[in-house]
C-alpha positions as CSV (number, residue, x, y, z in Angstrom):
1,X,233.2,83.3,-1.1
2,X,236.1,82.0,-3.5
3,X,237.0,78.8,-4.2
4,X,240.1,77.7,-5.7
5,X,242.3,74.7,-6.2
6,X,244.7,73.8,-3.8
7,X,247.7,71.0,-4.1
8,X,245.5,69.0,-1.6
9,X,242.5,69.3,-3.7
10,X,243.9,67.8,-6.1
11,X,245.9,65.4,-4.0
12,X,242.4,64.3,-2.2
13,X,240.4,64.5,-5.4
14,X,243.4,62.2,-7.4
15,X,243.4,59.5,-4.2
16,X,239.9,59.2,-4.3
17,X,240.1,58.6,-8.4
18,X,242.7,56.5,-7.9
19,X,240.7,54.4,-5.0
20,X,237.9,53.6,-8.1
21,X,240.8,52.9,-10.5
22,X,243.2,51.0,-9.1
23,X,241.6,48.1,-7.3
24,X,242.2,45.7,-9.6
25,X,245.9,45.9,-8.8
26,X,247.3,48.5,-6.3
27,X,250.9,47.8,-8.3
28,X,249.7,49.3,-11.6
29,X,251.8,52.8,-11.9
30,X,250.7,53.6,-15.1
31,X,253.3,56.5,-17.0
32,X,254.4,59.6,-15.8
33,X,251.6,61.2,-18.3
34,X,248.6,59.5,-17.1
35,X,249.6,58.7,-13.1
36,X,250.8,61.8,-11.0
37,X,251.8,59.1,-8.9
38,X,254.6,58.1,-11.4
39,X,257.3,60.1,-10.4
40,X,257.0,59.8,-6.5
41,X,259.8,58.9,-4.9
42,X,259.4,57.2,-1.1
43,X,262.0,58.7,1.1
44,X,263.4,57.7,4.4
45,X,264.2,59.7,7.5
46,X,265.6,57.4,10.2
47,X,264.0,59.3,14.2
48,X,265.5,56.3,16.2
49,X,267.2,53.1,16.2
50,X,265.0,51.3,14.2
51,X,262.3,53.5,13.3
52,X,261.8,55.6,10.2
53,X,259.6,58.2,9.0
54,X,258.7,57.7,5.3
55,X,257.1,60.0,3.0
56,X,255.6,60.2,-0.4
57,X,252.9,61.5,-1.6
58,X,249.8,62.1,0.8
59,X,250.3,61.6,4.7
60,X,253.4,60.9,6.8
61,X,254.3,57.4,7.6
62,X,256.2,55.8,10.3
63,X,257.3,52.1,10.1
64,X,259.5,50.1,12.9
65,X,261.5,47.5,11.9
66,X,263.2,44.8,14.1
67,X,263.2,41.2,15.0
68,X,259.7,40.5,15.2
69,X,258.8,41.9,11.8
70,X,257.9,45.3,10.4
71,X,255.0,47.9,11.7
72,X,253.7,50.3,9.3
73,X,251.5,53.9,10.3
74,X,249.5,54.4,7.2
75,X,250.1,53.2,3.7
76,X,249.4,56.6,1.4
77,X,247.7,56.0,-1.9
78,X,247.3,52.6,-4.1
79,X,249.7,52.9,-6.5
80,X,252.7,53.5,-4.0
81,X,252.3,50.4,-2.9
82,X,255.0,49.3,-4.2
83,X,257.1,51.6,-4.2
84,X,256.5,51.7,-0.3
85,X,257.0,48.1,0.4
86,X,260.4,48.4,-1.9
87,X,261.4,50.8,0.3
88,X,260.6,48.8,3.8
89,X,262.7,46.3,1.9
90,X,265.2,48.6,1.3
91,X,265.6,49.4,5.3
92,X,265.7,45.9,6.0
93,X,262.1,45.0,6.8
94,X,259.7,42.7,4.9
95,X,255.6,42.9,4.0
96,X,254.0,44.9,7.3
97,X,252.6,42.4,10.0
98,X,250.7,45.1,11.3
99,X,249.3,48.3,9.6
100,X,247.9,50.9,12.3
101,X,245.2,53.9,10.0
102,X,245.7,57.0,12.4
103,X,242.5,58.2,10.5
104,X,240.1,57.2,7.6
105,X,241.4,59.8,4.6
106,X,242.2,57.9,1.4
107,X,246.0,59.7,1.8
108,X,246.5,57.6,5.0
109,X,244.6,54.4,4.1
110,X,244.6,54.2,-0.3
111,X,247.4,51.5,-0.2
112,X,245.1,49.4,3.0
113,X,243.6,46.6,0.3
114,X,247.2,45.5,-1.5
115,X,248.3,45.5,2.3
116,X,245.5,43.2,3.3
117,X,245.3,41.2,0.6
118,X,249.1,40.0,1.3
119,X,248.4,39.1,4.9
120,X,249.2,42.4,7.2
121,X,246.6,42.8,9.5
122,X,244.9,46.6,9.5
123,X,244.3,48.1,12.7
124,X,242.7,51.3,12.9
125,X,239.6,53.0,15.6
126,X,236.2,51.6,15.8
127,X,235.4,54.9,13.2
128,X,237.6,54.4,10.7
129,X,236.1,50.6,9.8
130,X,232.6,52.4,10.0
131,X,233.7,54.7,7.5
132,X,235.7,52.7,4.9
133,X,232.6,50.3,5.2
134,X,230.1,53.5,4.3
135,X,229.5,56.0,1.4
136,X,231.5,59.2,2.6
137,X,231.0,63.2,1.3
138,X,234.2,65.4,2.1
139,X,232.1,68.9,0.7
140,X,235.5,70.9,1.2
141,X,236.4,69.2,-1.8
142,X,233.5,67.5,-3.1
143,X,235.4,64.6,-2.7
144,X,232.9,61.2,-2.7
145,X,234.4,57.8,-1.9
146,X,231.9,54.5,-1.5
147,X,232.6,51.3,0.5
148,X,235.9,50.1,0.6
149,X,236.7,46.4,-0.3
150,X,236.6,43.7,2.9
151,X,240.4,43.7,2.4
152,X,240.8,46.8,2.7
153,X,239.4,46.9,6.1
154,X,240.8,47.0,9.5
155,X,240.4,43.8,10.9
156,X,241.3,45.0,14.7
157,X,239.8,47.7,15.8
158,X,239.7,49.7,19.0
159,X,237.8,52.3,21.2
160,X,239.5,54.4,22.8
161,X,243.8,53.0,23.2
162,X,245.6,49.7,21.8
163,X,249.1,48.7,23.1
164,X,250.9,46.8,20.9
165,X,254.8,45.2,22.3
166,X,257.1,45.4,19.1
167,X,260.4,45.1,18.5
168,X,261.6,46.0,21.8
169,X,259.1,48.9,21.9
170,X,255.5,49.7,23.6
171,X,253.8,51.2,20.4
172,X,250.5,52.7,22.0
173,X,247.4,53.7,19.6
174,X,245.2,56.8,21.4
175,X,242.0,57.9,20.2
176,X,241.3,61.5,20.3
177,X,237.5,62.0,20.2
178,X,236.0,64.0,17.6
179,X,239.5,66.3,16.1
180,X,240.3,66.4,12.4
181,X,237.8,63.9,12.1
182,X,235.8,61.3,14.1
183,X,238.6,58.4,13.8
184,X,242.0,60.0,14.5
185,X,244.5,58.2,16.5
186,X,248.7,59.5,17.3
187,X,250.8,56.7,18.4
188,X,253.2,56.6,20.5
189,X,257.2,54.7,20.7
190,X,257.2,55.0,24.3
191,X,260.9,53.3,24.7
192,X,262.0,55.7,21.5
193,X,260.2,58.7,22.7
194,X,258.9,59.3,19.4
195,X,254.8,60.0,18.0
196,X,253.0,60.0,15.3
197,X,250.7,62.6,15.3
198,X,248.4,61.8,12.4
199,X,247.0,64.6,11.2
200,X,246.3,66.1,14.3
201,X,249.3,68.2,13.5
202,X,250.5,69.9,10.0
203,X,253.6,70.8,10.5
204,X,254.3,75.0,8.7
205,X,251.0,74.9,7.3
206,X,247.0,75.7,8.2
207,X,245.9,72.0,8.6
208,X,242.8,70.4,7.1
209,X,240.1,69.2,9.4
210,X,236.9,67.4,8.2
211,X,233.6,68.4,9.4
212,X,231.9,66.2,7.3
213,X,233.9,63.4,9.7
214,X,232.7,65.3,13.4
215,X,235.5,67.1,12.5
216,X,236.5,70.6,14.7
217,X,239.2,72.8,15.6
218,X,238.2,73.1,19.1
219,X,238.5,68.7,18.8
220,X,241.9,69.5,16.9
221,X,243.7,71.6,19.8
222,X,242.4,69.6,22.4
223,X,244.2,66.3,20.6
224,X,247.0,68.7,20.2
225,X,246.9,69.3,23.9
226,X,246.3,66.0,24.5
227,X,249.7,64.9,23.0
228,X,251.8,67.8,23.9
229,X,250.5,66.6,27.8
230,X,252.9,63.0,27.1
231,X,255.8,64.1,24.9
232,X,259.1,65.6,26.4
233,X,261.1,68.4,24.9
234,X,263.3,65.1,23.4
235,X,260.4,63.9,21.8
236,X,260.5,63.3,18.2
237,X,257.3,64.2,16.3
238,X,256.2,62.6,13.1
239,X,253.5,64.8,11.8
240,X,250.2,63.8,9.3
241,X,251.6,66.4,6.8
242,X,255.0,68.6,6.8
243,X,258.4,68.1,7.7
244,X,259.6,66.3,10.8
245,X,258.8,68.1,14.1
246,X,259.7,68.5,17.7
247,X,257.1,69.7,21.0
248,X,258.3,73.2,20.6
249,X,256.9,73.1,16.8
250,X,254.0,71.5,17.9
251,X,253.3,74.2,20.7
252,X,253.9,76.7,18.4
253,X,251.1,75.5,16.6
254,X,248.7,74.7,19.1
255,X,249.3,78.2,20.3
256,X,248.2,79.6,17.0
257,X,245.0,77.6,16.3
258,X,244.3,78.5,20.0
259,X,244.7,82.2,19.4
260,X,242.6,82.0,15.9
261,X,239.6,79.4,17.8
262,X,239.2,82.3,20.5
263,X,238.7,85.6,17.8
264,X,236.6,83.5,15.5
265,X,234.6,82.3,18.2
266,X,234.6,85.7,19.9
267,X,233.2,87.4,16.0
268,X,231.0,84.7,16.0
269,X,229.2,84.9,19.0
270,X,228.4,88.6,17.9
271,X,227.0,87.3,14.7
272,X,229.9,88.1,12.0
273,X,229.2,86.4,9.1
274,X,231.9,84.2,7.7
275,X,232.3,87.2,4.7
276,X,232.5,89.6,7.9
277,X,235.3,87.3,9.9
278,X,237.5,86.9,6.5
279,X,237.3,90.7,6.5
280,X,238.4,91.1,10.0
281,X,241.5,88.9,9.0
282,X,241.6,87.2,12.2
283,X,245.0,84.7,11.0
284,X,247.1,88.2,9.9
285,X,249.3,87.7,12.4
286,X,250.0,84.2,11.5
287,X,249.7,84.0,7.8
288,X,253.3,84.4,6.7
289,X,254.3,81.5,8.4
290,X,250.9,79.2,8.0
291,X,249.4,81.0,5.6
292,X,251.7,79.2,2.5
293,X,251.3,75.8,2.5
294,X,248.0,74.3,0.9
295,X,245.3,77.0,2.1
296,X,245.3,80.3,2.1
297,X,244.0,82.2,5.3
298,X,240.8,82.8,3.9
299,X,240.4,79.3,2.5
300,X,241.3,78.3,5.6
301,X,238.9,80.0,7.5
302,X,236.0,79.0,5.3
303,X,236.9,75.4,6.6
304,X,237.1,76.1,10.2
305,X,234.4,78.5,10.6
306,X,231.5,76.2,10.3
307,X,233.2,74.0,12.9
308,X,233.5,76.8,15.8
């Protein structure tokens, strides 16, 4: 089979670089010639009184901001850092009291060490510390990353749901079992009526999962499920990766990965090689819509057969 190089290749491949390089100071940018990071901009989308989505360069954030301080949803890469905490500034807020990791992947947790090494406290699933604390092998994209540094580390963590009571809001932290990985969380505004999804949900595109994390799409639609069973058709949705969304989007694509889990599995189970599925072109009827973001169908397929 193919391989090629994908924008998230080399957005994976340049956090985990960056994760060796840049830990001697998370506020080094570096020039626009040797940091692709250089020219990212940090943009703001406000989805309820006081609570923005933010995004960057790697995984969605969300961040409330009120009278008891600021809470932050994952902290991209590194060298954003900065740029990140100008733009909390920028919205009013100050340095995070609390960071909550919806999942272990250096585009949700690269920026965790300057975090913790000015004071926020890192919250995150019992998995994600046992990760960032071991030697990890993503083989999608022969992406290696070793033990994190202590401040780097969640210093709360959780089993199974965390409720946190912020700024006039009951913020709840759900683990999902074993999805895109072995450590995702969505959280929930319940007061707002707004979630983060993590990236239990890419928003236009065919989404990553990580089986080299427990990770599966039949985990992935059953987190998907999961949510979709505690949202509203008001509900705001903050996905790990694509635009801002809404529970009709996020049916939409539940209903898809649904329909492409039950013809793999179905070739599968009559011993179709992964050469013999891609041939079948079991995602045609999906691929102008998923099919152009960061994999194409047959990429895509080469990550999620192993995992059905």
């Amino acid at each position: 089979m193919k391989t090629y190089a994908t924008p998230f290749t080399t957005l994976l491949l340049t956090g985990s670089l960056l994760g060796a390089s840049f830990t001697a100071g998370a506020g080094e940018h570096g020039d626009a010639h040797g940091d692709p990071m250089a020219k990212v901009t940090i943009s703001s989308t406000e989805v309820a009184d006081g609570i923005w989505m933010l995004t960057g360069q790697g995984g969605n954030m969300a961040v409330s901001i009120g009278e008891d301080g600021t809470f932050l949803i994952d902290d991209q890469f590194a060298p954003l850092h900065d740029k990140i905490l100008a733009a909390i500034t920028g919205l009013g807020g100050s340095q995070p009291k609390f960071l909550l990791n919806t999942h272990w992947h250096g585009d949700h947790t690269g920026g965790n060490e300057a975090m913790g090494e000015k004071g926020t406290i890192i919250v995150a699933h019992d998995n994600v510390r046992k990760r960032l604390t071991s030697d990890q092998f993503v083989k999608a994209f022969n992406m290696k990353s070793g033990p994190q540094p202590e401040a780097a580390l969640p210093v709360i963590t959780f089993n199974d749901t965390i409720t946190f009571h912020w700024n006039g809001q009951t913020v709840e932290a759900d683990h999902v079992g074993m999805a895109h990985t072995d450590s995702d969380s969505y959280v929930l505004f319940t007061e707002a009526n707004v979630v983060h999804t993590g990236d239990l949900f890419f928003n236009g595109f065919y989404p990553f999962l990580d089986p080299d994390s427990q990770g599966s799409l039949a985990g992935v639609i059953s987190g998907v499920n999961e949510i979709l069973n505690r949202i509203d058709d008001e509900t705001v949705v903050i996905p790990g990766h694509g635009p801002l969304g809404n529970k009709a989007q996020l049916t939409e694509y539940r209903d898809m990965l649904q329909t492409v889990y039950r013809e793999v599995k179905s070739m599968k189970s009559q011993g179709k090689t992964l050469d013999e599925v891609i041939a079948a072109q079991p995602t045609k009827a999906f691929d102008k819509k998923w099919g152009g973001g960061i994999f194409t169908a047959e990429q895509w397929l080469g990550i999620i057969y192993p995992t059905i």
